[in-house]
C-alpha positions in Angstrom: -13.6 -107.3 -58.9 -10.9 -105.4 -57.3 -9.8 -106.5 -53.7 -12.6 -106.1 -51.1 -12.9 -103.1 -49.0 -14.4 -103.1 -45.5 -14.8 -100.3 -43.3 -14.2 -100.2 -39.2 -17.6 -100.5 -37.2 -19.0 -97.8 -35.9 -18.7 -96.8 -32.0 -21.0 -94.9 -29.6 -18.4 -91.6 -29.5 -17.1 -92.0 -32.5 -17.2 -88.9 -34.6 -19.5 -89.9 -38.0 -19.1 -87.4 -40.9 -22.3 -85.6 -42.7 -22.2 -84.5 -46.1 -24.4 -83.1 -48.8 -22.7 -85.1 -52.0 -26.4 -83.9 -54.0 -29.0 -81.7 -53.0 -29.0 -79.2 -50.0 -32.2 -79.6 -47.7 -34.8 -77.8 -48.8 -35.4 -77.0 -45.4 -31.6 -75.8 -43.8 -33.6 -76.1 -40.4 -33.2 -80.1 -41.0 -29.5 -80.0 -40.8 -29.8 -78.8 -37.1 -32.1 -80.9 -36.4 -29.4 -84.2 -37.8 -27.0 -82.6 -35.2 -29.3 -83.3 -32.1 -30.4 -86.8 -33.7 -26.4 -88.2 -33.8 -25.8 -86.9 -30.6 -29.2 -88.3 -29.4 -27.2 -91.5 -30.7 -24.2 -91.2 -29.2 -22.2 -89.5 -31.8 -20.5 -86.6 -32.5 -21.1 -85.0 -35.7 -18.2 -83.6 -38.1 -20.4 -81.7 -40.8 -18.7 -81.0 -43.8 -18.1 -77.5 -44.7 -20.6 -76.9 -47.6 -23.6 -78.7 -45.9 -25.2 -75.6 -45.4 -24.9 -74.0 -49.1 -26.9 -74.0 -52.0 -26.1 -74.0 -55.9 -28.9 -74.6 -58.0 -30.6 -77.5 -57.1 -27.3 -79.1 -55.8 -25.4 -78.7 -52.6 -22.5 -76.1 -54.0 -20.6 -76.8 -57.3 -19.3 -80.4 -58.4 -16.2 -80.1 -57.6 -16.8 -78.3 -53.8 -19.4 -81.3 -53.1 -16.6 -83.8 -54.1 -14.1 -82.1 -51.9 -16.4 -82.7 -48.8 -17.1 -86.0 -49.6 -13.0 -86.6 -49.9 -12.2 -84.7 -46.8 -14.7 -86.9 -44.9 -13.4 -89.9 -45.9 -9.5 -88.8 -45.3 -10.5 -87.8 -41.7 -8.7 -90.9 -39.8 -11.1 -89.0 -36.9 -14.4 -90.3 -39.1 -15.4 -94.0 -39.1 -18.9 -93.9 -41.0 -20.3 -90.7 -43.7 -24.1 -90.1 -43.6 -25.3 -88.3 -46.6 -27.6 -85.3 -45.2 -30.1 -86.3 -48.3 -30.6 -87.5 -52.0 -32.1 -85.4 -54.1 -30.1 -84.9 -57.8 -26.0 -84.4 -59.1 -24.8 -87.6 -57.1 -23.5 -89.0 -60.3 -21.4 -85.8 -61.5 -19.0 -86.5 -58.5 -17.8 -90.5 -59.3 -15.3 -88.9 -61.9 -14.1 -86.4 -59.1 -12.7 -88.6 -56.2 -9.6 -89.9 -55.2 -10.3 -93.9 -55.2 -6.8 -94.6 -54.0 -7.4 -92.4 -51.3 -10.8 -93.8 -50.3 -9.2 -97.3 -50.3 -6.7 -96.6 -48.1 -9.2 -95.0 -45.7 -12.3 -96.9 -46.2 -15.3 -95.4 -44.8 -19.1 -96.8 -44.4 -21.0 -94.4 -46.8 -25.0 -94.2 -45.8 -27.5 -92.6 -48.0 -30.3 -93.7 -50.4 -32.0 -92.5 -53.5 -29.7 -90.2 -55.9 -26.8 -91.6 -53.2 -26.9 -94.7 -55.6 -24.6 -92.9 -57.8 -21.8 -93.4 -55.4 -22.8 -96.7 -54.0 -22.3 -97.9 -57.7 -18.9 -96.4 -58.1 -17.3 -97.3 -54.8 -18.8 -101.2 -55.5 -16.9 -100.9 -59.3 -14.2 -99.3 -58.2 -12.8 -100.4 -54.6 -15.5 -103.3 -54.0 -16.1 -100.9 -51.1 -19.0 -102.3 -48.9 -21.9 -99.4 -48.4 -25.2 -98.9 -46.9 -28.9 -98.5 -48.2 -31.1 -96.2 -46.1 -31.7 -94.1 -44.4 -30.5 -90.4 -45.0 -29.7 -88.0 -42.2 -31.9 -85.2 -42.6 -34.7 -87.9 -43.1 -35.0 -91.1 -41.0 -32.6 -90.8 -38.2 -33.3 -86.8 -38.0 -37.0 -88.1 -37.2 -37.9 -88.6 -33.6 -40.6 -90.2 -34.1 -38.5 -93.0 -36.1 -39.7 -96.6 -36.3 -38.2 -98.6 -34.2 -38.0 -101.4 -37.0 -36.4 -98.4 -39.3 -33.5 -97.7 -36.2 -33.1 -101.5 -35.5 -32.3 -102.0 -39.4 -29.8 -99.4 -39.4 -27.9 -100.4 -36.5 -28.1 -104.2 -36.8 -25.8 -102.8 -39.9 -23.3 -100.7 -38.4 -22.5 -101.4 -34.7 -21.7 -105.0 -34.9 -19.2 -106.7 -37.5 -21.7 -109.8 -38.2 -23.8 -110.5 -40.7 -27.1 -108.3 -40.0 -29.3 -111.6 -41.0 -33.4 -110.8 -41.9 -34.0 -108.2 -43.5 -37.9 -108.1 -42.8 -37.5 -109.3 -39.1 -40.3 -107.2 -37.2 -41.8 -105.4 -40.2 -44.6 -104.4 -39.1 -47.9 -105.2 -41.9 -47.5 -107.6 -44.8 -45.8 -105.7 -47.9 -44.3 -109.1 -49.4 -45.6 -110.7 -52.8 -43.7 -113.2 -54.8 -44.0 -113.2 -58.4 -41.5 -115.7 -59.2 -40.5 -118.1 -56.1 -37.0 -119.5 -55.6 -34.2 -119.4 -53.6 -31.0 -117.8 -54.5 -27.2 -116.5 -53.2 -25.3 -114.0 -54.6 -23.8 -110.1 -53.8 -26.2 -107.6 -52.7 -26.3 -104.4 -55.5 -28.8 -101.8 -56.3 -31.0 -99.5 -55.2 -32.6 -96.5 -56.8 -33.8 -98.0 -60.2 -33.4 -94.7 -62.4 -29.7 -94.0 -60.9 -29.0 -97.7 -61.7 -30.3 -97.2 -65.1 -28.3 -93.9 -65.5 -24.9 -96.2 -64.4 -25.2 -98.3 -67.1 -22.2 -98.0 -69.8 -19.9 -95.5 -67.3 -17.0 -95.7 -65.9 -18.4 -96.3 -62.4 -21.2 -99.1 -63.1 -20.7 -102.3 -61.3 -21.1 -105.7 -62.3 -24.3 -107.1 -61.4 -23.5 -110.8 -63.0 -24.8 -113.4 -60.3 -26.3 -110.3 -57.9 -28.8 -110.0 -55.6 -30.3 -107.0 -57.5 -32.6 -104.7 -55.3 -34.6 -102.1 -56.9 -36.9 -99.2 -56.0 -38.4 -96.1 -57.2 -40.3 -93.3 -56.7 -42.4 -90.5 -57.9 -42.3 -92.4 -61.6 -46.1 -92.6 -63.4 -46.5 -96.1 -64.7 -45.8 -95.6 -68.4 -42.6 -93.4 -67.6 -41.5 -96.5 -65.1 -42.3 -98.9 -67.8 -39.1 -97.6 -69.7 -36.6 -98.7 -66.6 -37.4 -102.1 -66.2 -37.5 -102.6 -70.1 -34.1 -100.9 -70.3 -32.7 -103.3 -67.9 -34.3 -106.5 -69.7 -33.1 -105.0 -73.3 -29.3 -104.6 -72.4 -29.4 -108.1 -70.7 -28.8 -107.1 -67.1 -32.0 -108.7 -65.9 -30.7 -112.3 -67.7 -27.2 -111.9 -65.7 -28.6 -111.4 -62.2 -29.7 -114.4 -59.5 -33.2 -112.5 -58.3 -34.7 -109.5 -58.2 -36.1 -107.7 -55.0 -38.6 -104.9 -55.7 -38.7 -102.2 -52.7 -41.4 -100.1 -52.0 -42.4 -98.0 -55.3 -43.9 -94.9 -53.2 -46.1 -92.4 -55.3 -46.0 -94.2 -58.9 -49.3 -93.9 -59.6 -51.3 -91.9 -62.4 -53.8 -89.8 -60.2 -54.8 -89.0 -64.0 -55.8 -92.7 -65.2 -59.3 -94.0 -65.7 -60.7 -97.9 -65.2 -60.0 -98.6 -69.4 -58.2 -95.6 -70.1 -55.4 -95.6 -72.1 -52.8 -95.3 -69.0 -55.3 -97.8 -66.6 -52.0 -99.7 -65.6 -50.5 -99.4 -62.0 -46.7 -99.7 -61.5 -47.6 -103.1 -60.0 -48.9 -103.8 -63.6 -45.8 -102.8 -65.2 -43.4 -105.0 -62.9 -45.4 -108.2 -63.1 -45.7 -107.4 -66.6 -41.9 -106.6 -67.2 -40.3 -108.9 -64.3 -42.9 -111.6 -64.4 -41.2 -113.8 -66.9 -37.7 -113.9 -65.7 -36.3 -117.4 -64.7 -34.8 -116.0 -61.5 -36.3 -115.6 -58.1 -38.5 -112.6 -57.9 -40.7 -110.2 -55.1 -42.4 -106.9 -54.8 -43.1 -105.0 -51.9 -39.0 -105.5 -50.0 -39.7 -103.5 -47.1 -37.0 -100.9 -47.7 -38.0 -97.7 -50.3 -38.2 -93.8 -49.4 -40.8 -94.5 -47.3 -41.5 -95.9 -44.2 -40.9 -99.3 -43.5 -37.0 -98.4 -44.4 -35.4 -101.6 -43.9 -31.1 -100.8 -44.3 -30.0 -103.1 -47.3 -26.0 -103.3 -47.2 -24.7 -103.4 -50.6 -21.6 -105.0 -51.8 -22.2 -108.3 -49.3 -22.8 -111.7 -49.5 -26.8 -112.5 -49.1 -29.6 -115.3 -49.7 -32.6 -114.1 -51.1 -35.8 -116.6 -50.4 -38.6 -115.7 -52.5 -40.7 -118.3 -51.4 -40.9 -117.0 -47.6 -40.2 -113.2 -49.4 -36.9 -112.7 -47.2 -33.3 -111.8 -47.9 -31.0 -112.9 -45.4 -27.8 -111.4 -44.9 -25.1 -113.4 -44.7 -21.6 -111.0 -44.6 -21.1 -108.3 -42.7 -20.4 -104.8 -44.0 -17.9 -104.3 -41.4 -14.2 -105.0 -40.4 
């Protein structure tokens, strides 16, 4: 690994970046409403200067989207980035930043689904701590947020100590174990197709003795079999020390009939897929693109105890 990167905490006042490194909004209304939401937090937004365009199904071109993303993190002004949204093209811009320059102004990146891309390159590349949930133009642009959704987020980000429970106050049960255990080990993951996707590039990071979190959505059962089964044919699944399942939101086959050829549920597939691993194991992490969104910090040290169906972290993300 290369030398550990922390960024600065985050202080009410402080001016926090927002970029679109993937897909616009489909909605532009959304971005004004993130501008109320930060200042409703006590920050002053620095948008990046593309945020508002559109290219496709992308946020402008590559290498415009790249530039933002660079120009955010070179801003000594800017202590934390939140990514206005997921969506798709996160992983054409790994091969388009300035790593030297990121290290030497390290920066807590926030964003989720297609944002994965570039959580798994700045974990290869600088060993750069980043954040899990939630997006701008989503969660914290909501106000009617949870408050257990808002807690998660700043437990991670105000404070330089480790943000402990991850599940403290989720609200309904969401946990089941299908292997128990207890392990330690590096928190990495998140969205299970863009960590598929990572595998055998440039900018995929070691998830040897990991904490692996996964989640997915909008995936029918038999398509979602293929992810899991990828990650258990190439020997990931044998390197890691447990597996935390998030909340898989719409994988379901509104098509499938009791005995029917596609009867299997997503659950199905993971027990089926995941079941047999000697490693600690649990569906139902209460973090995923729907609410509850618990903020997982990648990159940090955690313990993972499958028996109670908690991760504890035990590092913060933060200098």
């Amino acid at each position: 690994m290369p030398n550990r990167h922390k960024p600065k905490r985050l202080r009410h006042g402080d001016p926090v970046g927002a970029v679109a490194p993937a897909s616009a909004p489909p909605d532009p209304s959304s971005i004004d409403a993130a501008v109320p939401a930060l200042d409703g937090f006590g920050f002053k937004p620095a948008l990046a200067k593309n945020i508002r365009t559109q290219h496709g199904f992308l946020a402008k071109t590559d290498r415009e989207r790249a530039v933002d993303l660079m120009q955010r993190f070179c801003d000594r002004r800017v202590r934390t980035i939140f990514c206005l949204r997921g969506g798709y093209g996160s992983a054409r811009t790994p091969g388009r930043l300035d790593y030297d320059l990121i290290a030497e102004n390290p920066k807590l990146l926030c964003g989720c689904s297609h944002i994965t891309s570039l959580h798994c390159a700045l974990l290869h590349n600088l060993n750069l701590a980043t954040l899990n949930r939630p997006t701008l133009s989503g969660a914290l642009a909501d106000p009617q947020v949870p408050a257990f959704t808002r807690n998660s987020f700043f437990r991670n980000t105000i404070e330089p100590i480790p943000a402990g429970s991850v599940c403290a106050s989720s609200e309904g049960e969401t946990i089941s174990v299908l292997r128990g255990g207890k392990a330690m080990g590096r928190l990495a993951g998140g969205y299970l197709c863009l960590i598929c996707a990572s595998l055998a590039t440039p900018f995929a990071p070691s998830l040897r003795e990991t904490i692996l979190f996964l989640e997915e959505v909008g995936n029918k059962p038999y398509r979602m079999d293929r992810m899991p089964g990828h990650l258990l044919n190439n020997g990931i699944l044998n390197q890691v020390a447990g597996v935390e399942i998030g909340i898989n939101h719409d994988c379901h086959d509104s098509s499938a009939r009791a005995g029917g050829e596609f009867r299997q549920s997503a659950r199905d597939v993971i027990c089926e897929r995941l079941g047999g691993l000697s490693v600690p194991v649990v569906m139902g992490l209460p973090s995923g693109h729907v609410a509850p969104k618990a903020t997982i910090p990648l990159g940090v040290k955690g313990e993972f105890d499958a028996d109670r169906g908690d991760l504890m972290i035990q590092e913060s993300a933060l200098n």
